[in-house]
N, CA, C and O of each residue as an XYZ file, in Angstrom:
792
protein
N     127.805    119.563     19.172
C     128.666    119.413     17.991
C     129.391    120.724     17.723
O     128.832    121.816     17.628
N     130.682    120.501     17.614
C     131.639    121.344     17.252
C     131.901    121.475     15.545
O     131.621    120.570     14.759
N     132.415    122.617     15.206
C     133.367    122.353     13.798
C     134.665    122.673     14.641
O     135.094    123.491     15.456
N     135.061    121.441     13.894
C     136.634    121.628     14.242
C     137.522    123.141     14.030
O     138.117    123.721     14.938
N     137.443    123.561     12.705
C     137.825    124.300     11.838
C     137.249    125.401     10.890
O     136.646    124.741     10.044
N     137.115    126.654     10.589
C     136.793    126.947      9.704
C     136.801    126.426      7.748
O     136.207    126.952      6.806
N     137.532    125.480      7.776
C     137.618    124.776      6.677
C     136.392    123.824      6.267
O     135.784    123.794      5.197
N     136.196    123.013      7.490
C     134.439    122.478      7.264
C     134.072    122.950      7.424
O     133.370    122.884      6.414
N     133.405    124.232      8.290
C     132.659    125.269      8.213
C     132.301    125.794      6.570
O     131.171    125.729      6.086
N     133.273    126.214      5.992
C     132.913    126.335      4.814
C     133.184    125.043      3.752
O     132.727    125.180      2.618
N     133.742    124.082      4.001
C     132.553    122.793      3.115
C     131.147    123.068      3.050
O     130.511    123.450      2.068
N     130.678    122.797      4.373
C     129.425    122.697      4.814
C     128.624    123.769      3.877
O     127.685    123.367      3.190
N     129.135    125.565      3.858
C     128.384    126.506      3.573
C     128.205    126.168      1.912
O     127.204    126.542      1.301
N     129.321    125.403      1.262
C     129.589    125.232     -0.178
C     128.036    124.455     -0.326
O     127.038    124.895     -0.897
N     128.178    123.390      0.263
C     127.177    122.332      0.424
C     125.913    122.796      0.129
O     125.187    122.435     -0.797
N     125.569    124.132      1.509
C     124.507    124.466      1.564
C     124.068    125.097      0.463
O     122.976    124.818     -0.032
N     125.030    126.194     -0.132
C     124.607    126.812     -1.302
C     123.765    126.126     -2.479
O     122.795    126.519     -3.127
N     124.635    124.760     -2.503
C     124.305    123.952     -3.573
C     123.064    123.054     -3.368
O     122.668    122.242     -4.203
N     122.342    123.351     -1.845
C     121.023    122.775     -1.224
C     121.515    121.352     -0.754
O     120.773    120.371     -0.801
N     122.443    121.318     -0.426
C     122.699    120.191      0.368
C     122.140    120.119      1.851
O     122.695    120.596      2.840
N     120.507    119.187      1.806
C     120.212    119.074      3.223
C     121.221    118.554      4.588
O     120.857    118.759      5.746
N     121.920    118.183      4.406
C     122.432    117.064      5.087
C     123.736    118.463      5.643
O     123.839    118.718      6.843
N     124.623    119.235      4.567
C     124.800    120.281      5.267
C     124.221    121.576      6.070
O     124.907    122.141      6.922
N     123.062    121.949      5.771
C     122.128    122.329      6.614
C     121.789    121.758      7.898
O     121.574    122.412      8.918
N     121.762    120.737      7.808
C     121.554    120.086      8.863
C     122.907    120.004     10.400
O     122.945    119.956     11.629
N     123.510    120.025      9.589
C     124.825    120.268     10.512
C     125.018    121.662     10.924
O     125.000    121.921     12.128
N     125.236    122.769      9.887
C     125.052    124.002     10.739
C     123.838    123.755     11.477
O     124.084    123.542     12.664
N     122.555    123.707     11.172
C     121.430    123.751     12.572
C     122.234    123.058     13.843
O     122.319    123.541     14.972
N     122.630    122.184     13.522
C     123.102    121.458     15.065
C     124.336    122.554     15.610
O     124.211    123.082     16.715
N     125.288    122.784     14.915
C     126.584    123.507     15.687
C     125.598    125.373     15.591
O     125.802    125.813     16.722
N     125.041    126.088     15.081
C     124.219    126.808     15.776
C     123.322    126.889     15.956
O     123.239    128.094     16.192
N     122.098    126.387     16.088
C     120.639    126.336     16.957
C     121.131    126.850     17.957
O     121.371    128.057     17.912
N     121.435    126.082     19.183
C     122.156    126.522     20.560
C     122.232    127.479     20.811
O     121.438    128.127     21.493
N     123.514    127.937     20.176
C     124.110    129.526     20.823
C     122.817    130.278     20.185
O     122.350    131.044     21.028
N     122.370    130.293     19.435
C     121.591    131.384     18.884
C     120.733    131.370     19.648
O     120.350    132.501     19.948
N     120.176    130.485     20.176
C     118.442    130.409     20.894
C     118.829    131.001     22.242
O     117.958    131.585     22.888
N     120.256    130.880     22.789
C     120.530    131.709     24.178
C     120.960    132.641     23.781
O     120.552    133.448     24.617
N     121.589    133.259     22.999
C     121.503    134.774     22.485
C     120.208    135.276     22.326
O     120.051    136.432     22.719
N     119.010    134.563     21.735
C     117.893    135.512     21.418
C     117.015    135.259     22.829
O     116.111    136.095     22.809
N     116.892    134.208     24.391
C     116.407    134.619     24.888
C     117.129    135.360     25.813
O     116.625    136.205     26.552
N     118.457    135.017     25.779
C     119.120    136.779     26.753
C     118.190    138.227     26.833
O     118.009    139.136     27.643
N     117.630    137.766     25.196
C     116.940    139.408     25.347
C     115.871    139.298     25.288
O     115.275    140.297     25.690
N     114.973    138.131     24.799
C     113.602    137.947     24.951
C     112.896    137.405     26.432
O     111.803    137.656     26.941
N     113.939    136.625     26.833
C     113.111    136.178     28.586
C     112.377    135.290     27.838
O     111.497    135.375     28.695
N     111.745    134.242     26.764
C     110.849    133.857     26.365
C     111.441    132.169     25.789
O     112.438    132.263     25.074
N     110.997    130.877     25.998
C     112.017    129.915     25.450
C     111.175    130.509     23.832
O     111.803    131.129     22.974
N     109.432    130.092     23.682
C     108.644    130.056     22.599
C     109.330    131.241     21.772
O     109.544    130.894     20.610
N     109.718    132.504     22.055
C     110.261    133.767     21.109
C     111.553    133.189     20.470
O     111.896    133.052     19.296
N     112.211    132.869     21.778
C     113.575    132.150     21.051
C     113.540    131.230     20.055
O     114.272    131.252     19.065
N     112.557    130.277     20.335
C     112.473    129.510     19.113
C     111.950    130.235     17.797
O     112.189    129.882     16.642
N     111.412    131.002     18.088
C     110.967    131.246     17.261
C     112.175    132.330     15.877
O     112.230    132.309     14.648
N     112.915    133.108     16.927
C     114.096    133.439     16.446
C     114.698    132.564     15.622
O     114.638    132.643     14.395
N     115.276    131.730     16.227
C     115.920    130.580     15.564
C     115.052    129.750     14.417
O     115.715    129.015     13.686
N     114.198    129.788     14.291
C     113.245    129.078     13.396
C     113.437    129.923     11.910
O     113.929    129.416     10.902
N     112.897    131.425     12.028
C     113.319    132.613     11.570
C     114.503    132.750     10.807
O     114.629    132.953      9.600
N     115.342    132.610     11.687
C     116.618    132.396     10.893
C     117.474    131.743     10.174
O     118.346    132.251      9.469
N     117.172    130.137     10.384
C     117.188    129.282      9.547
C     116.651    129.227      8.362
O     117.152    128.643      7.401
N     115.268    130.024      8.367
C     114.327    129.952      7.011
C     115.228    130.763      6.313
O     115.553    130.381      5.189
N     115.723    131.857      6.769
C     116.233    132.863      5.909
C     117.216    132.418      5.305
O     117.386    132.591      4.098
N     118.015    131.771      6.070
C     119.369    130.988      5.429
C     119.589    129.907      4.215
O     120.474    129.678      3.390
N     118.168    129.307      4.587
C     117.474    128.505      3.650
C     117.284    128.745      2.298
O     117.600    128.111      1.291
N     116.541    130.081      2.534
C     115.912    130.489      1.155
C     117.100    131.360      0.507
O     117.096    131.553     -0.709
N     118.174    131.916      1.370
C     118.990    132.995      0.403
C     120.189    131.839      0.220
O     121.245    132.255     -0.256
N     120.125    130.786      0.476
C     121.620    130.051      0.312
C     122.373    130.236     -0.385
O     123.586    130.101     -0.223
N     121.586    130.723     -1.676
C     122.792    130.871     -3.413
C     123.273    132.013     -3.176
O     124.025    132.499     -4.020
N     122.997    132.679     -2.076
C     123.607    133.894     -1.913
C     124.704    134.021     -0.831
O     125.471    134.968     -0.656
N     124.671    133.605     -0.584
C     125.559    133.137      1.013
C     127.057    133.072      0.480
O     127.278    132.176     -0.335
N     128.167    133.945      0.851
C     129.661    133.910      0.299
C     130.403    133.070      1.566
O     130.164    133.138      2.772
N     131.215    132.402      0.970
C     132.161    131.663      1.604
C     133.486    132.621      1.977
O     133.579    133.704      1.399
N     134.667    132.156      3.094
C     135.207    132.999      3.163
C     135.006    134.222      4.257
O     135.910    134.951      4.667
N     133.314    134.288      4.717
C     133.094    135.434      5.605
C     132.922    134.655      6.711
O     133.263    133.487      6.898
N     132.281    135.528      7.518
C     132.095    134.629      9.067
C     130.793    134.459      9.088
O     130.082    135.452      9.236
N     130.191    133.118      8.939
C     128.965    132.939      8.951
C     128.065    133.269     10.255
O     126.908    133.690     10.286
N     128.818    132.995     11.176
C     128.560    132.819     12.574
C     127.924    134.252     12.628
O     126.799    134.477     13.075
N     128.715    135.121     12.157
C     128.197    136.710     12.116
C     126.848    137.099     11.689
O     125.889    137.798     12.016
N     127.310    136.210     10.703
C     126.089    136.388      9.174
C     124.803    136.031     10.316
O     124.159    137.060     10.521
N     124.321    134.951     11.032
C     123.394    134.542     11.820
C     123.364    135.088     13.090
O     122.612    134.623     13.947
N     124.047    135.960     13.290
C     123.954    136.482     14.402
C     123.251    137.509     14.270
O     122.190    137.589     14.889
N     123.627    138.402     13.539
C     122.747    139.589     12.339
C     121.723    139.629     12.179
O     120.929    140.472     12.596
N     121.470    138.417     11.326
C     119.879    137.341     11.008
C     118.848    137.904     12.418
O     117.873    138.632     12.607
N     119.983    136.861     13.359
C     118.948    137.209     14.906
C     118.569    138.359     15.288
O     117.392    138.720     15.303
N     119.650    139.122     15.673
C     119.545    140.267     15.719
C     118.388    141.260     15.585
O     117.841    141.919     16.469
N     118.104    141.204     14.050
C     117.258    142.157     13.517
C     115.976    141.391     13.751
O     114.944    142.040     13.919
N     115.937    139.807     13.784
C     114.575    139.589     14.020
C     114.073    140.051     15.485
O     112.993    140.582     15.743
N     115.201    139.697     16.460
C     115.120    139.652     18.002
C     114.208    141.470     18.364
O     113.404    141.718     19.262
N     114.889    142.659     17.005
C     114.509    144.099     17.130
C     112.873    143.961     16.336
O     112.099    144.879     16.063
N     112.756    142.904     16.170
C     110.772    143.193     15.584
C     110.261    142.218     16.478
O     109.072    142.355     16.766
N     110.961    141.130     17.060
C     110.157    140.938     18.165
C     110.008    141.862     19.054
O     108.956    141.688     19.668
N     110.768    143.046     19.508
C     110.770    143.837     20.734
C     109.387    144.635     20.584
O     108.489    144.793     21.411
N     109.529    145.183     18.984
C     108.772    146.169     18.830
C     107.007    145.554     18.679
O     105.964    146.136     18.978
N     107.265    143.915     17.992
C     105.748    143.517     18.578
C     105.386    143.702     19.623
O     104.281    144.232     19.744
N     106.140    143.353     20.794
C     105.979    142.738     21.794
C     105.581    144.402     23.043
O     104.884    144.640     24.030
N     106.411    145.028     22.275
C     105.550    146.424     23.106
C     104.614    147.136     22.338
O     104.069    148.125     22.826
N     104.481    146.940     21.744
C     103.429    147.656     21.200
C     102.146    146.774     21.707
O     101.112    147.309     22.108
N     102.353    145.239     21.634
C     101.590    144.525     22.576
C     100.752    144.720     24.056
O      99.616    144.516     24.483
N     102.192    145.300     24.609
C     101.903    145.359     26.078
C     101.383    147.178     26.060
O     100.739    147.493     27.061
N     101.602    148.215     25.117
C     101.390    148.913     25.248
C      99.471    149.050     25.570
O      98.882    149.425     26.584
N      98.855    148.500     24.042
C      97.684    148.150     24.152
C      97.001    147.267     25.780
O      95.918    147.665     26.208
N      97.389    146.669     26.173
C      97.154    145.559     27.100
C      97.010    146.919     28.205
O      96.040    147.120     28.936
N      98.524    147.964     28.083
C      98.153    148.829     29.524
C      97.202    150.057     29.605
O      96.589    150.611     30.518
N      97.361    150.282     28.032
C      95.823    151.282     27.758
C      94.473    150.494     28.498
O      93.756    151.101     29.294
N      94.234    149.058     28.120
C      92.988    148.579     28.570
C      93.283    149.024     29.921
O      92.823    150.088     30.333
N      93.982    148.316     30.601
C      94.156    148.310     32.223
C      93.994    150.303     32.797
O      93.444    150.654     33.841
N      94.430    150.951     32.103
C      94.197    152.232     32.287
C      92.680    152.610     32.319
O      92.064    153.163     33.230
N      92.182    152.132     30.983
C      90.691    152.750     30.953
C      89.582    152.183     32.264
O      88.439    152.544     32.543
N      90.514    151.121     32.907
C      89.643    150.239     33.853
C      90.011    151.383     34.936
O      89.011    151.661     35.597
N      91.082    152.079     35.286
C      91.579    152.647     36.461
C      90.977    153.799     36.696
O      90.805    154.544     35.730
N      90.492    154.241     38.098
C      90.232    155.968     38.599
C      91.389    156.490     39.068
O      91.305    157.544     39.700
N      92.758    155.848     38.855
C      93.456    156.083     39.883
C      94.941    155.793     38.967
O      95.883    155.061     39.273
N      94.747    156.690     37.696
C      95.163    156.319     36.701
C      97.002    157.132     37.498
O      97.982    156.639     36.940
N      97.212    157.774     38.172
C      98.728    158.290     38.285
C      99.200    157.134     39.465
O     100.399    156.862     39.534
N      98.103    156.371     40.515
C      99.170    155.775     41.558
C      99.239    154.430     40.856
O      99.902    153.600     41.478
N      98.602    153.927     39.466
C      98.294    152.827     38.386
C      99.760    152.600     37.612
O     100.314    151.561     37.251
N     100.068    153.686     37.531
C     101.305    154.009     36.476
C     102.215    153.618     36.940
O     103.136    153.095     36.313
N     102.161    153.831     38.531
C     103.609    153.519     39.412
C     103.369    152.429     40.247
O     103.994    152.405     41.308
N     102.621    151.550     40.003
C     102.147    150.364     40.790
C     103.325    149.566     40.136
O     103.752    149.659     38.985
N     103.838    148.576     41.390
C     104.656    147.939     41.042
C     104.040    146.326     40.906
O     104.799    145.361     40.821
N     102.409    146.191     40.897
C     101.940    145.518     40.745
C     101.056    145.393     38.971
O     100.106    144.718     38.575
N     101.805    146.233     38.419
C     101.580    146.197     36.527
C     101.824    145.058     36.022
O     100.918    144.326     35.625
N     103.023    144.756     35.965
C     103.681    143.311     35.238
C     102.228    142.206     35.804
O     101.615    141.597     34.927
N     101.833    142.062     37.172
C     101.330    141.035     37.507
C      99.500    141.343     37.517
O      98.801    140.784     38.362
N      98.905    142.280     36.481
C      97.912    142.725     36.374
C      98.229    142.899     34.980
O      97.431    143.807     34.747
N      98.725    142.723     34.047
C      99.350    142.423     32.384
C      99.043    140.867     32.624
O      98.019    140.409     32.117
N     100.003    139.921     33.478
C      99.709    138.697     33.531
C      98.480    138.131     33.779
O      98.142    137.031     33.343
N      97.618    139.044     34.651
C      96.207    138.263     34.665
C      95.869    138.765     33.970
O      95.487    137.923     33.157
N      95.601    140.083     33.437
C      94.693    140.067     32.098
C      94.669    139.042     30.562
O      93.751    138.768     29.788
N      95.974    138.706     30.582
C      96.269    137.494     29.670
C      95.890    136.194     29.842
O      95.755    135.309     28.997
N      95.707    136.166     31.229
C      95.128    134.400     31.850
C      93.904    134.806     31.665
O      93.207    133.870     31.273
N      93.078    136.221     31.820
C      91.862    136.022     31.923
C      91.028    136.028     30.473
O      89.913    135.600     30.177
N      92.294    136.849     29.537
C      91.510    136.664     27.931
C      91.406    135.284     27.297
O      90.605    134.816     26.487
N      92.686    134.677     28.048
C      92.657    132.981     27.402
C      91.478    132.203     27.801
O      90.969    131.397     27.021
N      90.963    132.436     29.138
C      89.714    131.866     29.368
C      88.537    131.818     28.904
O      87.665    130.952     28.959
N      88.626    133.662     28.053
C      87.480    133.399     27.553
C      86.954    132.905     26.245
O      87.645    132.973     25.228
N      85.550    132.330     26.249
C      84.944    131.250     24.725
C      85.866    131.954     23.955
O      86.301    133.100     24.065
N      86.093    131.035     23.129
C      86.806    131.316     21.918
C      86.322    132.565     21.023
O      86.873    133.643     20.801
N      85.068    132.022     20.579
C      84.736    133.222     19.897
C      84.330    135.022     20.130
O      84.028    135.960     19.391
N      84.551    134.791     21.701
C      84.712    135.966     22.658
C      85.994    136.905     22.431
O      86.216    138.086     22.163
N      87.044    135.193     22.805
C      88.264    135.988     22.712
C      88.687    136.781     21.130
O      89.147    137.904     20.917
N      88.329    135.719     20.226
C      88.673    136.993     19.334
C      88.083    137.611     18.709
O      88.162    137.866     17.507
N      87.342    137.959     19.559
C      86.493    139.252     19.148
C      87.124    140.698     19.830
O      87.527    141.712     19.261
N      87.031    140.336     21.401
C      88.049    141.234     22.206
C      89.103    141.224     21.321
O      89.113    142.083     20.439
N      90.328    140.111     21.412
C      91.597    140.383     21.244
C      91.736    141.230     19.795
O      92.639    142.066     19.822
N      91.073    141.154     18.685
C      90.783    142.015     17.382
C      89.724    143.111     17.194
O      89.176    143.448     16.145
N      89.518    143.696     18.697
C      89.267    144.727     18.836
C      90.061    145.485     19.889
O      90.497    146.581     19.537
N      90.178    145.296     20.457
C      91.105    145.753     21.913
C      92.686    145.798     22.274
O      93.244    146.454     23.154
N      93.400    144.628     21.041
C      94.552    144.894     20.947
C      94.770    144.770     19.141
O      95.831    145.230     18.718
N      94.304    144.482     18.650
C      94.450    144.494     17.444
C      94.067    145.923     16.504
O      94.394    146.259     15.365
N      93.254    146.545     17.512
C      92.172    147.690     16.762
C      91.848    147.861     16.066
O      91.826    148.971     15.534
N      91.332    146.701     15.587
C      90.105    146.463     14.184
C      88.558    146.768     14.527
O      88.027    146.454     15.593
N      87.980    147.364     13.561
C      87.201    148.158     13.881
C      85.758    146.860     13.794
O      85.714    145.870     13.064
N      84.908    147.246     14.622
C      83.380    146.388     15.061
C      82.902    145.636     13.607
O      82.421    144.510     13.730
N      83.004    146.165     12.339
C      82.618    145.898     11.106
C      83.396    145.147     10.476
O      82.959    144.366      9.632
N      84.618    145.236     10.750
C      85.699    144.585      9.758
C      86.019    143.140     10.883
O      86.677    142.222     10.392
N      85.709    143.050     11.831
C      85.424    142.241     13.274
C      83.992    140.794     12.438
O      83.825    139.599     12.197
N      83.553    141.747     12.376
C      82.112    141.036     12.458
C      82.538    140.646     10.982
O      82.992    139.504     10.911
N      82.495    141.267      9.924
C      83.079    140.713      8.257
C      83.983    139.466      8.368
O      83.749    138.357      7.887
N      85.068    139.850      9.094
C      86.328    138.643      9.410
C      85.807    137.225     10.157
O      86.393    136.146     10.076
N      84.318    137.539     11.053
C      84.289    136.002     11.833
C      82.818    135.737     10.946
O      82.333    134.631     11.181
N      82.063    136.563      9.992
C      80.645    136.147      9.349
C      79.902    136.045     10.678
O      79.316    134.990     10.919
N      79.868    137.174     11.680
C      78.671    137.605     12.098
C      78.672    138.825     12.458
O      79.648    139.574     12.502
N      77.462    139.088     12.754
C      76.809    140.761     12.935
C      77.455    141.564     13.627
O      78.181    141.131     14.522
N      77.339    143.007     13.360
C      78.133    143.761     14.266
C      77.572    143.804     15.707
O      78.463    144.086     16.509
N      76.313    143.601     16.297
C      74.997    143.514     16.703
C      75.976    142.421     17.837
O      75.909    142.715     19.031
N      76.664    141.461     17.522
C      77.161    140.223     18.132
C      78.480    140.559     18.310
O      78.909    140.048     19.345
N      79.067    141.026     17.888
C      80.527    142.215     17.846
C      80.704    142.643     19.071
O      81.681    142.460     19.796
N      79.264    143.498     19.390
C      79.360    144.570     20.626
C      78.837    143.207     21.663
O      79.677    142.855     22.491
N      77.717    142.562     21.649
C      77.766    141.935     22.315
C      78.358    141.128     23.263
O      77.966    141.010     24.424
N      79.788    140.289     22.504
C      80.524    139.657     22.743
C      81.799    140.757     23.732
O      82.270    140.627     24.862
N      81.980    141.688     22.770
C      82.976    142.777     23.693
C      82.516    143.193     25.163
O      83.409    143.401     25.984
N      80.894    143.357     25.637
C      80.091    143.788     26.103
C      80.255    142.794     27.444
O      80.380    143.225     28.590
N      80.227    141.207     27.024
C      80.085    140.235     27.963
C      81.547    140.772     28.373
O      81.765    141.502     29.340
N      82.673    140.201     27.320
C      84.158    140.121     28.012
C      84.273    141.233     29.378
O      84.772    141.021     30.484
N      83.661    142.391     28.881
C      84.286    143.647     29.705
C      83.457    143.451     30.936
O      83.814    144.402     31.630
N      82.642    142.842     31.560
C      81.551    142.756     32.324
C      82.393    141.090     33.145
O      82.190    140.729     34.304
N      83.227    140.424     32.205
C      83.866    138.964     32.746
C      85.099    139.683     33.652
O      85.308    139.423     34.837
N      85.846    140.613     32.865
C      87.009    141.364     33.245
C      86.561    142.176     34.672
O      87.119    141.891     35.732
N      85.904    142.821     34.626
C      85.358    144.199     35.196
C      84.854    142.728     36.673
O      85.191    143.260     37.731
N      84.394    141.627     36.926
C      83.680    140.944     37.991
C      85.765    140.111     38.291
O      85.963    139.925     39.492
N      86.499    139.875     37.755
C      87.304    138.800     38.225
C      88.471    140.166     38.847
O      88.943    140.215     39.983
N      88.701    141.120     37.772
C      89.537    142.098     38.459
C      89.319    142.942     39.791
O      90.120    143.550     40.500
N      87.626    142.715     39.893
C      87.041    143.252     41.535
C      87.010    142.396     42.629
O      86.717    142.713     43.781
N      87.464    140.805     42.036
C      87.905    139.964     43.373
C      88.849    140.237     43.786
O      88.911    140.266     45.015
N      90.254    140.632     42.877
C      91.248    140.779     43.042
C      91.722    142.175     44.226
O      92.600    141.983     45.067
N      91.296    142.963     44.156
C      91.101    144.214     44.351
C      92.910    144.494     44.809
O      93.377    144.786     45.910
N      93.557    144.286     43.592
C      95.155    144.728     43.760
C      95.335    145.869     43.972
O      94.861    146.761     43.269
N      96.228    146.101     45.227
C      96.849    147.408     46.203
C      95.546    148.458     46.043
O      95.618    149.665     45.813
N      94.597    147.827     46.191
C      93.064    148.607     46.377
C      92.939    150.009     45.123
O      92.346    151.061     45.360
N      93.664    149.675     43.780
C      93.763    150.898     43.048
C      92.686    150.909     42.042
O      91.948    151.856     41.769
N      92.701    149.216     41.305
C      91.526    148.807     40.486
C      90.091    148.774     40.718
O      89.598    147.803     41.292
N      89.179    150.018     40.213
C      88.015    150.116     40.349
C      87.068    149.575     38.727
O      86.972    150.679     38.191
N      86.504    148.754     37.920
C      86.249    148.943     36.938
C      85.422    149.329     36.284
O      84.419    148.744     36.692
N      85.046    150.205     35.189
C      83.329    150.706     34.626
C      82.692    149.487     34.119
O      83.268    148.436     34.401
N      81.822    149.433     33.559
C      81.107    148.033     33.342
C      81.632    148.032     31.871
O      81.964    146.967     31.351
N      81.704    149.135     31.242
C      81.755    148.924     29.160
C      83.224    150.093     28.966
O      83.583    151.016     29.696
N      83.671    149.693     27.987
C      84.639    150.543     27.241
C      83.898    151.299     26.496
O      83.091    150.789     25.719
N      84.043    152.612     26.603
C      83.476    153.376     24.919
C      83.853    152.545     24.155
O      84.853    151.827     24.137
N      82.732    152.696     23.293
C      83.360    152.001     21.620
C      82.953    152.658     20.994
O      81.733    152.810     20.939
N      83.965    153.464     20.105
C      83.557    154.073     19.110
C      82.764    153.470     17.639
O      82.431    154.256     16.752
């Protein structure tokens, strides 16, 4: 779906101001689209993109009475994306940053690790291998290890012991440490059995 014109374009925005679903509904159709291939141009991700676009609609939603006619909306949502597309980035490494600290503390061989061009695909199994594990494993790891919440506030958040905290971290690193030694990628990955935990 096209707008013909900037003239329904801003019907439509009048509409929306005034909470007209039915104009909402029409901008979603003439931009959903472009926006969701603008935001995975830079995300690589369909789920981020949507999620962009999801994002930005809400916003449009909730500020409607604010929304001026007359400007270029198209802009206005592009903007929207934009700035969300710059806090997905910064989740999303700060994400992987954590993920390559773990993979580091596993390494003896932490300078030919750095330049392995086998990272991206040792990020990817560590993610297949946290999804595997029991649930209540995984987030115990994942809210200690990438979340860095501390053993107490861990154990407070799921109503059990810290005692079961370490435990659970204890198994994961011992699940990790046996599947990453089948692998034995470009022979660099050696693993200790436990992470310090402070």
């Amino acid at each position: 779906m096209l707008l013909k014109n900037s003239y329904n374009e801003e019907i439509l925005i009048r509409g929306l101001k005034e909470g007209n679903h039915e104009s909402f509904k029409k901008l979603f159709e003439v931009y959903s689209k472009p926006l969701h291939q603008f935001s995975y141009s830079y995300l690589k991700s369909t789920e981020a993109a949507d999620d962009v676009v999801q994002e930005v609609f809400v916003k449009i939603w909730e500020n409607r009475k604010q929304l001026l006619t007359g400007t270029s909306f198209k802009s206005y949502l592009f903007t929207i994306a934009l700035n969300t597309i710059r806090k997905q980035f910064n989740s999303l490494s700060k994400a992987i940053t954590l993920k390559h600290e773990i993979l580091l503390e596993f390494s003896t061989h932490k300078t030919d690790f750095d330049d392995s061009l086998d990272f991206q695909r040792l990020l990817t199994k560590l993610d297949e291998l946290i999804a595997q594990m029991p649930e209540k494993r995984k987030l115990v790891f994942v809210r200690s290890k990438l979340e860095k919440k501390s053993h107490l506030h861990i154990a407070e958040e799921l109503s059990i012991s810290v005692k079961t905290v370490e435990y659970h971290i204890s198994e994961a690193m011992k699940y990790l440490k046996a599947e990453f030694e089948k692998l034995r990628i470009s022979g660099l990955i050696f693993f200790c059995l436990f992470l310090e935990e402070k």
